[in-house]
C-alpha positions in Angstrom: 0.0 0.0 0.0 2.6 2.5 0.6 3.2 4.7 3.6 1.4 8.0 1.5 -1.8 6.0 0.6 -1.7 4.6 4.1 -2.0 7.9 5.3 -4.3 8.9 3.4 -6.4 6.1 4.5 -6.2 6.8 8.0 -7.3 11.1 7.6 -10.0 9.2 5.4 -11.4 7.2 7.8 -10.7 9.6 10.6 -13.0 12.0 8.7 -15.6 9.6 7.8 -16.0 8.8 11.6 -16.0 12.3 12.4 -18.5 13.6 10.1 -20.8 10.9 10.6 -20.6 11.4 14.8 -19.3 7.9 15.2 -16.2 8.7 17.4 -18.4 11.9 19.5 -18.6 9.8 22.9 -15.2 8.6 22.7 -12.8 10.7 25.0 -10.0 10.3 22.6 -11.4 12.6 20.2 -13.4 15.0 22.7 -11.5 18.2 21.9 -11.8 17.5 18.1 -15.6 18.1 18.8 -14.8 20.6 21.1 -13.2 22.9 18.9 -16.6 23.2 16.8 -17.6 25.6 19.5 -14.7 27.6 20.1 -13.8 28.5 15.9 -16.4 30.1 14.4 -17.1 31.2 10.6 -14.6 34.3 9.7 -12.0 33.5 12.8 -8.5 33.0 12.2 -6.5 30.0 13.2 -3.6 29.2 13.2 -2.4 25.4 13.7 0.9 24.7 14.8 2.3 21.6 14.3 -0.3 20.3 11.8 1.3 17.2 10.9 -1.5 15.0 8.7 -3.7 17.7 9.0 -6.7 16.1 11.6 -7.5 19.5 13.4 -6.4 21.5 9.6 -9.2 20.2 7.9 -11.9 20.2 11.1 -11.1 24.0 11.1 -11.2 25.2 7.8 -14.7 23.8 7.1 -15.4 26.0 10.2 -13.8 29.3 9.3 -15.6 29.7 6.2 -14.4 33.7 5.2 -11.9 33.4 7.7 -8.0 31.7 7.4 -6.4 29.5 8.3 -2.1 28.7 8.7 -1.3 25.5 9.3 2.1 24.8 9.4 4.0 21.3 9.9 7.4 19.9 9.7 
């Protein structure tokens, strides 16, 4: 499979679960739900440390006319 498609498997599924609620009473992934109340349309973020880009994609279909910087190593 390759360690790139692998990735992108794992921020597919990842996004899947998240956008369908499946991972919402899990406390593993309470602050990525969390963060939907904090970031709203037109804010600014900035994500340090992005690294696959879990919390990068969660916030820019929040910020809407806003930005967002995501930057990773």
């Amino acid at each position: 499979m390759g360690q790139e498609n692998y990735l992108k498997f794992l921020s597919r599924g990842f996004h899947t679960a998240y956008a369908l609620g499946f991972l919402k009473n899990n406390r593993n992934y309470q602050f990525n739900y969390f963060v939907k109340r904090i970031v709203k349309k037109g804010d600014y973020v900035v994500d340090l440390g992005a690294n696959l880009g879990y919390f990068s994609r969660i916030f820019s279909n929040i910020v809407g006319g806003g930005a967002l910087y995501a930057l990773s190593r």
